[in-house]
N, C-alpha and C positions, 0 to 999 in steps of 0.2 A: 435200209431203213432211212438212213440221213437223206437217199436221192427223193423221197417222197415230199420233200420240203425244198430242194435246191439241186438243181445240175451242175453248179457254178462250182467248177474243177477247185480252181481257188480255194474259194471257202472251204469246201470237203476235206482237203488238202490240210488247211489250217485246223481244223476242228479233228482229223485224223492223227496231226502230230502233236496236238496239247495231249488229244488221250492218251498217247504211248507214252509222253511225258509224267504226266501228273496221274495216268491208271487210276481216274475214279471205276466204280463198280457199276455207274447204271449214266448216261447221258442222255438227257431230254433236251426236244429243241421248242422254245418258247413260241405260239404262232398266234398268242394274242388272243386266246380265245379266253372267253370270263368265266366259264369251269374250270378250265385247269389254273387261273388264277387262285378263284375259292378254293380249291385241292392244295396249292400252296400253302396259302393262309392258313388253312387247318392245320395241316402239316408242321411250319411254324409255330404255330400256338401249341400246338402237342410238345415240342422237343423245350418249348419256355423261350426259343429263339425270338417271337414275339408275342405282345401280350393285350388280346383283344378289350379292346374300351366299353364304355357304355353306348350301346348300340342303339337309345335314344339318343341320346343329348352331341353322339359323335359318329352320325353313322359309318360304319368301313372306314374308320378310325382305330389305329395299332402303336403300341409304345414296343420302341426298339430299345432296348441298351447292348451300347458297344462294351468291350474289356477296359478297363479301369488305365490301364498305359495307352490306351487309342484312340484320344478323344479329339484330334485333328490334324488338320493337316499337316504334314511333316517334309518342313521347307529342307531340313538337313537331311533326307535320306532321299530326296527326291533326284534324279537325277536326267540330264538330257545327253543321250550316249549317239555323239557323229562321228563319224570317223575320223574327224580332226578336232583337235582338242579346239583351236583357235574361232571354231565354226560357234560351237556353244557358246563363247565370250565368258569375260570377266565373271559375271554376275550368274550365270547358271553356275551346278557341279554337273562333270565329267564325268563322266566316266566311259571307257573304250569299250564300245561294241561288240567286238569278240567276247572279251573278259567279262562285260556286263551276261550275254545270253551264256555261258560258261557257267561262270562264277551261282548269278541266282538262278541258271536252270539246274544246279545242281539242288535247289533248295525248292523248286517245282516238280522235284524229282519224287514222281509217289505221293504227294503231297493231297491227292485226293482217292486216296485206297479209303475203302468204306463208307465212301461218299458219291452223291450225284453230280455231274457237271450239268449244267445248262447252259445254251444255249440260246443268247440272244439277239436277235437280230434287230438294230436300230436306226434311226434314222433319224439327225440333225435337222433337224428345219419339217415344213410339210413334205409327206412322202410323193417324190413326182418332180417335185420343186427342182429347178435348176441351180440354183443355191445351195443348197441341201446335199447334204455327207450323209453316208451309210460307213456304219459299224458293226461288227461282229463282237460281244463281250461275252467272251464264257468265263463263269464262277459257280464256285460252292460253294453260295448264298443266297437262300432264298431272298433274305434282305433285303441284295441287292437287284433280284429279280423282280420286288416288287415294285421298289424304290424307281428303278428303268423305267418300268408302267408310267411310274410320276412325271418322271423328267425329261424321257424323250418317246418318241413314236415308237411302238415295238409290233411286231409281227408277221406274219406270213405275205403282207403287202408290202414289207420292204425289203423281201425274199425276192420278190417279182420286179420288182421296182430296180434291184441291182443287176436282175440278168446274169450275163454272164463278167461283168464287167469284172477285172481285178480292183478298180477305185473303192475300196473299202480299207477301213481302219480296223486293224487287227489288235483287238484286246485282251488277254488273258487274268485273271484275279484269281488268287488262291487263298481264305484266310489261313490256310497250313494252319501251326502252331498258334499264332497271333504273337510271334518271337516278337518283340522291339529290336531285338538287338540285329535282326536278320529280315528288318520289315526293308522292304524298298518299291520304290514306286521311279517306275523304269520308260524312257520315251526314245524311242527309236525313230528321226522325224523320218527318215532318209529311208526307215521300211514300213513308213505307218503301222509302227505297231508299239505297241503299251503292254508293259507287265507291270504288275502290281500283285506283293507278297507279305503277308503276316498283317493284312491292315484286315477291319473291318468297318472303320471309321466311314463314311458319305463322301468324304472330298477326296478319300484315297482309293475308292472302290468303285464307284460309279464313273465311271470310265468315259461316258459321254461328257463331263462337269469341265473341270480345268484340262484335265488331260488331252482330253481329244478333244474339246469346242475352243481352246487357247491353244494350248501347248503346239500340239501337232498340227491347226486348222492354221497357228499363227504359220507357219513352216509354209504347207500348203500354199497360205493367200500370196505369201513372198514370192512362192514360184510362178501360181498359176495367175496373178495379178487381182489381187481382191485385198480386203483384211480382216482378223478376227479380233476383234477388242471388246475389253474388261468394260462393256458400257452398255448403261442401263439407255433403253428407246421409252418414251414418250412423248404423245401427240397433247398439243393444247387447241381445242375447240374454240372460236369466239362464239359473241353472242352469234353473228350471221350465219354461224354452224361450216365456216371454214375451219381446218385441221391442218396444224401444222408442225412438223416432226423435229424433235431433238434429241440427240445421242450424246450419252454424259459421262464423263469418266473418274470415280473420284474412290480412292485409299479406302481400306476399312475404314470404319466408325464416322465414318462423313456424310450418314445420312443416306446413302445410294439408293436403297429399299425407300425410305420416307418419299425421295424426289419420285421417286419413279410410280408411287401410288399414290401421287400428292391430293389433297382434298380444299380444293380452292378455299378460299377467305370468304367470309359470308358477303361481302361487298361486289366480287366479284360472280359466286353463284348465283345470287341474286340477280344480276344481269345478263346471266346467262352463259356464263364462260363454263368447262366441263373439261377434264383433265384423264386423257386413255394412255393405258398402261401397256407398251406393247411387251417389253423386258423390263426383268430389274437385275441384269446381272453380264450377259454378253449380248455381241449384236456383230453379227456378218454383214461384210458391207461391201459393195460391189456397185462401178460405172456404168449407168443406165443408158441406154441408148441416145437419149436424151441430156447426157450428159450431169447429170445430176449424182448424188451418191443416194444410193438405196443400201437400205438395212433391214435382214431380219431376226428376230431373236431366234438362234437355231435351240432352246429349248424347250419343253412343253410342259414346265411346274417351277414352280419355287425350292430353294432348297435356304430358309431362312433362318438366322439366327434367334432362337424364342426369346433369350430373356429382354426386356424388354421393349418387347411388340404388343402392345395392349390399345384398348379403344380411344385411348388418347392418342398415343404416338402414332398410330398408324392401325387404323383400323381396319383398312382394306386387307392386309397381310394376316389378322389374325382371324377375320371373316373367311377367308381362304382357307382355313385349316380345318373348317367346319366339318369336312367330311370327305371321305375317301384321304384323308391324310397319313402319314405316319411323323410319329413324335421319335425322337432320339435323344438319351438323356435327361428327362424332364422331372419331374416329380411326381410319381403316381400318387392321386388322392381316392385313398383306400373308401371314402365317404359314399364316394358316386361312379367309384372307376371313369374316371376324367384326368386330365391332365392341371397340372401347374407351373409355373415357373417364376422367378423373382420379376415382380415390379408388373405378374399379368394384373391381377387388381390389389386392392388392401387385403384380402381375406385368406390371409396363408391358410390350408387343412391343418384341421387339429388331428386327423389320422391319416400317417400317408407313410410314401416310401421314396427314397432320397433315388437321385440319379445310377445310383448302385444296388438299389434294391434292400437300401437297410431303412429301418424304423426312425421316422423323422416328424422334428418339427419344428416350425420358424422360430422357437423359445430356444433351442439348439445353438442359435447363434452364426449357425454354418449353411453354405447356404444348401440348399436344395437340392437344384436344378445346375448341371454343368454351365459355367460362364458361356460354354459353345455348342451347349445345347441345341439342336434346330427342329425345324418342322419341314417334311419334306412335302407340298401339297400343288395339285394342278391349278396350271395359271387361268385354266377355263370357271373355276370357283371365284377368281376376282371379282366381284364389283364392279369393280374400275376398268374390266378387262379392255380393248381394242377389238374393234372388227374387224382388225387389218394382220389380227394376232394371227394366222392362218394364211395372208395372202402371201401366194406363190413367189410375187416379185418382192416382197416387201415394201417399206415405207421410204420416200424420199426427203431426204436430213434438209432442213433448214438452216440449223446449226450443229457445233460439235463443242461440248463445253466440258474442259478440266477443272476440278477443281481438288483443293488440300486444307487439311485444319492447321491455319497460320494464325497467331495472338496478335502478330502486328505489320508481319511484312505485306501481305497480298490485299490490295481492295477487294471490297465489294464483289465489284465486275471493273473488269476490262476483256478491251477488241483487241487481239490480233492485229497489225496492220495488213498482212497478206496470208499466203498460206504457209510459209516456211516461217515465216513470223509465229505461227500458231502451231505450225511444231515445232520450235525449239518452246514456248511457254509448255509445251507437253512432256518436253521433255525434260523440264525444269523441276517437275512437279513434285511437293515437298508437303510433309505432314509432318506436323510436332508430336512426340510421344504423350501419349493420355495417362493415366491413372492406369489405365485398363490394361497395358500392355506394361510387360517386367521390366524392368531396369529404369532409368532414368527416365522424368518425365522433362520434356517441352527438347528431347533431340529430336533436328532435323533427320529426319530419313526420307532420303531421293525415293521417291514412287513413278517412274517416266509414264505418262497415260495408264496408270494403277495399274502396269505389267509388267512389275518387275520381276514377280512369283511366276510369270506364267509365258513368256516369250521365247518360244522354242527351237530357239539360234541365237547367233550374237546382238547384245542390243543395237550396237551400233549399225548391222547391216537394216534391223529393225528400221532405225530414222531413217536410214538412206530409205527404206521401202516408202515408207510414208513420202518421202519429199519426192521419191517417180510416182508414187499413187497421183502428185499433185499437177504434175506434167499432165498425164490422162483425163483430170476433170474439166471439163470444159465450162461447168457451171458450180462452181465450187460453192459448198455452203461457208458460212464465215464460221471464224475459230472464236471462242470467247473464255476468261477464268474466274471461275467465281470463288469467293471466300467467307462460310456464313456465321467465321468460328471467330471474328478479329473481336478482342477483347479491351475494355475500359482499363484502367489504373489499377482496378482493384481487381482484376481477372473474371468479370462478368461480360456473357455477351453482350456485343452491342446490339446485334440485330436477332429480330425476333424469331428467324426458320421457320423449319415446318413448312404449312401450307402458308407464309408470306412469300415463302422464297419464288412463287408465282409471280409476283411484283418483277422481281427483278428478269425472270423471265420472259415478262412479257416487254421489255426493256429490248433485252436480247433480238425478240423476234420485229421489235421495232426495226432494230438499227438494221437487221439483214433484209427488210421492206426502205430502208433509206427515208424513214416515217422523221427519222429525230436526228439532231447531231450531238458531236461528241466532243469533247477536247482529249485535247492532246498531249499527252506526258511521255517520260522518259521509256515506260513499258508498253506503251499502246496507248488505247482510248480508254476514257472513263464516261460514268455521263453526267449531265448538266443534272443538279441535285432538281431540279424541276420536272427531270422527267421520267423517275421514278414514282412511281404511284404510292400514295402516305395515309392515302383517306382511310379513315378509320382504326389507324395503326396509334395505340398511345405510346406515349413518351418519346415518338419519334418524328424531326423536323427536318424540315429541309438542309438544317446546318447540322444533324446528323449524319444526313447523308453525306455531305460536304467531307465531314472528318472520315467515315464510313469508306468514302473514294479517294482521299488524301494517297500520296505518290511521296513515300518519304526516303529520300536521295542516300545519307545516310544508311539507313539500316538495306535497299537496294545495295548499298558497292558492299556490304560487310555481303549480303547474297551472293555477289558476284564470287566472291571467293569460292564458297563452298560449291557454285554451280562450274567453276574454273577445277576444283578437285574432284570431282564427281567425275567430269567429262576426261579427264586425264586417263583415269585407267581404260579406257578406249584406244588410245595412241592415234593413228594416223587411219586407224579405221572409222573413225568420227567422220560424216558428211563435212564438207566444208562451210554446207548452210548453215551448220549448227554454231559451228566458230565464228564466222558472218554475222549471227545473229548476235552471238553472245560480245563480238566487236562492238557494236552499233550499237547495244546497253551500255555500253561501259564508256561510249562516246558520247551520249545520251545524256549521262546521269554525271556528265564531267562540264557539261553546256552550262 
């Protein structure tokens, strides 16, 4: 039965020894076809696993709810198992190899008696694409079978497209029990292969997401010379209808999603400027012949946080949910069979059902909708999509910009001087705790290039990759960091975001054109407050900007410390450009 879909010894091989493990009772293999999709979907809706919408207002639109203890990612049970502890680093958990496939293949043990396995076959990037990874994910979830539809290429084309090749990433997902106490999300770099146990959650279960397009791809690019990073791609169009590409890296709650769908300023619409979305979340990136770095997003959907995303904030992303979507955690409004979530508009339902299925409403006082509620929906529904969203070779970077939520340390923008200059600021990369996240707010926590959750080996061999990546570029784009979060006296922002952050953008794509200059401070370049664009911005002047770029020496050497303890638990694994680097500030900021 299985040779009707694939010859590829491998695979047969892998899908032969999940079933004698986990003994589900029927396994189907996914081939993309849109009957057996609908056969799913019913399926689903019959067992209450999902629960179909209003099929005007949202066409092939489905609300999921996950188990009440599984509502995200689970940075403590995740683990990266190499056969040497020292290989993972500091910053990952361990766990040994043997003892990992031991230990939880005892807990995938039977784990799918009285259930289906399927079968999926996917594929990273466009299928064909030289760029582009293929996956194998078998689960006992429809969910997540469908959710795969969303978020990467699935079917019998990327059955053909692998051959016979063993290069494929081996995924298994079991929601077993949905134990917490026995959940683990398992990365194997050194056999491409991922287990993941007792989750039902999106970020632990969808196997293409963090797992394999970070974790394991990060692994990969180190050996086969590429890289996979936590960064959203967008092109800016001028008026002359040139297009030119940025790759961005920045922490939750920094806005990532908003940059990456930005909706220019009416000043500059108006003139004709236009803003394509190619990712808003990873980006593969790889030495072009030509010497340039090219990027593609290897995923094919959103996988977005709902609360909110409304037609203020970001309208592109909630346009996108319009249809073929699946909702997770939201608020069912029993009114229209539609969805809700806090801050979509003013008009909570006065009949509906909270993210668990109980009788709700915004008089409640509680909220609704899970904090991490999301919308899983295809990136070909954007608006704002890219025509580039699909090409083969991907897009070639003009720049690569970090940025983090600082109250006072980080300007604006600044340049990199060179390229290890612009990794070590990546690797500096720092976010103050918000409201929104537990414990203390306004601590620094180290985010290096927003991969700290997701770098699957040691970080520090991590920066050496980057600093050989930067031997290999012949045509480097420039590094730059922005900061849109620096706050006044009273803890109000200074600068406006949004679709202004274009402004400084177009700043950026200046300086890598050698259009403008820059002065020069202790961390890099800033720019001349003139040549930031202000037209039509109130309450802001050129001696905002001034204070906006200010380089304040002080509160830098009180940084330097904590970028001095960070780098430490590294030991002598640390590149030496990094210490070079971090020399030269502290030399800098001593002038």
């Amino acid at each position: 039965m299985a040779q009707e879909f694939t010859t590829n010894k491998q695979v047969l091989k892998f899908v032969e020894e999940s079933v004698a493990l986990c003994k589900p009772d029927n396994v189907v293999w996914i081939t993309g076809d849109e009957a057996q999709y609908e056969a799913l979907r019913e399926e689903a809706c019959s067992t209450g696993e999902m629960i179909k919408l209003n099929q005007e207002l949202l066409p092939n639109c489905y609300l999921h709810r996950s188990a009440v203890n599984d509502v995200a990612r689970v940075e403590g049970r995740t683990f990266i198992c190499t056969r040497k502890e020292e290989d993972a680093g500091p910053i990952n958990n361990w766990m040994d190899p043997q003892k990992a496939y031991k230990e939880v293949g005892a807990i995938f043990e039977g784990a799918m008696k009285g259930r289906t396995m399927y079968v999926i076959p996917f594929s990273m990037g466009a299928v064909g694409s030289k760029f582009s990874k293929i996956g194998i994910e078998l689960t006992d979830s429809i969910y997540v079978v469908l959710s795969m539809k969303i978020m990467t290429r699935v079917g019998q084309n990327v059955l053909d497209a692998l051959g016979d090749s063993n290069d494929f990433v081996r995924g298994l997902h079991s929601k077993a029990d949905l134990d917490a106490e026995k959940r683990y999300i398992l990365h194997f770099p050194e056999d491409n292969t991922i287990w993941s146990v007792n989750s039902g959650y999106g970020g632990n279960v969808l196997l293409g997401k963090k797992c394999f397009a970070l974790r394991i791809a990060s692994f990969q690019g180190k050996n086969e010379g590429w890289m996979a990073e936590h960064m959203l791609i967008l092109g800016i169009e001028n008026p002359q209808g040139e297009v030119k590409y940025i790759a961005a890296a920045f922490p939750s709650a920094c806005g990532k999603t908003n940059l990456a769908m930005l909706i220019p300023p009416e000043i500059y619409r108006n003139k004709g400027y236009k803003v394509w979305c190619v990712g808003d979340d990873i980006a593969w990136i790889r030495v072009g012949e030509d010497g340039r770095l090219w990027a593609i997003n290897p995923e094919n959907g959103f996988f977005g946080v709902a609360p909110g995303t409304n037609m203020k904030s970001n309208p592109n992303a909630l346009l996108s949910t319009k249809k073929d979507s699946i909702f997770t955690n939201v608020v069912l409004n029993l009114e229209n069979n539609t969805v809700w979530w806090e801050s979509m508009d003013k008009n909570p339902p006065k009949n509906a059902l909270n993210w668990k299925g109980e009788p709700w409403n915004a008089e409640s006082g509680e909220k609704g909708a899970h904090p991490n509620s999301r919308f899983t929906a295809p990136a070909i529904n954007c608006p704002c999509i890219s025509n580039q969203f699909e090409a083969a070779n991907g897009v070639p970077l003009s720049a690569i910009v970090f940025g983090g939520r600082r109250a006072k340390t980080a300007p604006l923008v600044y340049q990199s001087r060179d390229w290890n200059a612009g990794v070590f600021v990546g690797s500096i990369m720092a976010s103050e705790t918000t409201a929104a996240a537990t414990g203390a707010v306004g601590v620094v926590r180290r985010d290096p290039m927003a991969m700290r959750p997701f770098v699957g080996y040691n970080m520090a061999d991590y920066f050496a990759h980057w600093v050989e990546m930067g031997k290999k570029i012949t045509n480097k784009p420039q590094i730059f960091n922005v900061n849109w979060f620096r706050t006044d006296d009273e803890g109000n922002f200074i600068w406006p975001g949004f679709g202004d952050n274009l402004r400084v953008l177009e700043w950026i794509l200046k300086r890598c054109d050698g259009e403008v200059d820059a002065k020069e401070t202790a961390i890099g370049y800033v720019p001349y407050a003139k040549d930031i664009n202000i037209e039509g911005l109130e309450g802001i002047t050129e001696q905002t900007i001034e204070e906006l770029t200010t380089v304040d020496k002080e509160t830098w050497t009180e940084e330097t410390k904590g970028i001095e303890e960070f780098y430490a638990q590294f030991g002598d694994r640390l590149p030496k450009e990094l210490s070079e680097n971090l020399a030269t500030l502290k030399a800098n900021l001593n002038k």
